[in-house]
TORFIKOL-724362 format. One line per 3 residues: number of its first residue (from 1); their letters; for each residue z, y, x of C-alpha. Coordinates in nm, 2 decimals, padded with zeros to 4 digits. Example, Ala and Ser with C-alpha at 12.3 -4.5 7.8 and 13.67 -1.06 7.14 Angstrom:
! residues 2
1) as) 00.78:-00.45:01.23  00.71:-00.11:01.37
This chain:
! residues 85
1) xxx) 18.34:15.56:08.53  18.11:15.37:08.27  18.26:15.05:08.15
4) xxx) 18.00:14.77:08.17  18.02:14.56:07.84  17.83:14.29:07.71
7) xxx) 17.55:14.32:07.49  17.64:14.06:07.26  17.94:14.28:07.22
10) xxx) 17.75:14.63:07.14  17.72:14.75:06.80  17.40:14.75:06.59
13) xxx) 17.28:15.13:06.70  17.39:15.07:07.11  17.15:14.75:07.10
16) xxx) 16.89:14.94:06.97  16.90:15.17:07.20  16.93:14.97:07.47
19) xxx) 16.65:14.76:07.38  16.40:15.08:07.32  16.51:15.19:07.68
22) xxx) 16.43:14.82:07.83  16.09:14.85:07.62  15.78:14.96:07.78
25) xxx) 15.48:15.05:07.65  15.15:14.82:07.67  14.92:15.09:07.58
28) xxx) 14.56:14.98:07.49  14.63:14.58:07.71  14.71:14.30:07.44
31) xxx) 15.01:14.11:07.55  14.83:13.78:07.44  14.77:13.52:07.64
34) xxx) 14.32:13.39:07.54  14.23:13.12:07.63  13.83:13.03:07.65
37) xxx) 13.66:12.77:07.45  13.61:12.46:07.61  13.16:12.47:07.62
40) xxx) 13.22:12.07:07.50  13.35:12.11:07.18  13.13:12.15:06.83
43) xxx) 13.19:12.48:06.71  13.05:12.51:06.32  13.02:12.90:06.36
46) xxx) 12.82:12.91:06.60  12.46:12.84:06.40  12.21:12.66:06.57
49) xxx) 11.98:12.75:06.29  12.00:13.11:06.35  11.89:13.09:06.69
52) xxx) 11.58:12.94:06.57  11.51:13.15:06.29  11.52:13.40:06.57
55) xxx) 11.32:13.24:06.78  11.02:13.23:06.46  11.10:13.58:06.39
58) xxx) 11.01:13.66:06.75  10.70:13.48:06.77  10.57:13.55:06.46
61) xxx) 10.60:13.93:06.55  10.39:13.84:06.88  10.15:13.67:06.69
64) xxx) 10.08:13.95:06.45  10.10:14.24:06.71  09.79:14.00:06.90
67) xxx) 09.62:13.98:06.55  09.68:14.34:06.48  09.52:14.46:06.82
70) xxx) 09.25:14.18:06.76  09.14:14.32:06.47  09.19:14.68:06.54
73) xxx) 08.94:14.63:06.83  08.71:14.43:06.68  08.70:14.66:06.37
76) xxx) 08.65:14.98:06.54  08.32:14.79:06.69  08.21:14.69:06.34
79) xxx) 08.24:14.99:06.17  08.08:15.18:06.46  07.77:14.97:06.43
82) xxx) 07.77:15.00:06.04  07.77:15.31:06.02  07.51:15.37:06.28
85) x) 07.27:15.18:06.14
């Protein structure tokens, strides 16, 4: 029959073991507790500049596909006539 004796009592190695047998593993789940950012509060990281830079860069791009297809058009019928003349 196994003697049951306190842990406080166990030697270094016995705790150890003990304590790797009581272990489990938490494979790829982080233990930590998140919490989410209150919507409220001024964050400085998150760059209200960016967002419009973005927004230019986008509607620059539109405006110059609308320019490019303008002028594709418009010079395909221009140098048609110019050369047929």
């Amino acid at each position: 029959m196994k003697k049951i004796i306190a842990v406080e009592k166990l030697s270094k190695k016995e705790k150890k073991k003990l304590a790797a047998k009581r272990r489990v593993s938490w494979n790829d789940v982080s233990p930590v507790t998140r919490v989410v950012p209150s919507k409220k509060q001024y964050n400085r990281k998150k760059s209200v500049w960016k967002k419009d830079t973005d927004a230019l860069c986008q509607t620059d791009f539109l405006f110059c596909k609308i320019i490019y297809a303008f002028c594709c058009k418009y010079a395909s019928i221009a140098a048609s006539t110019c050369f047929t003349s």
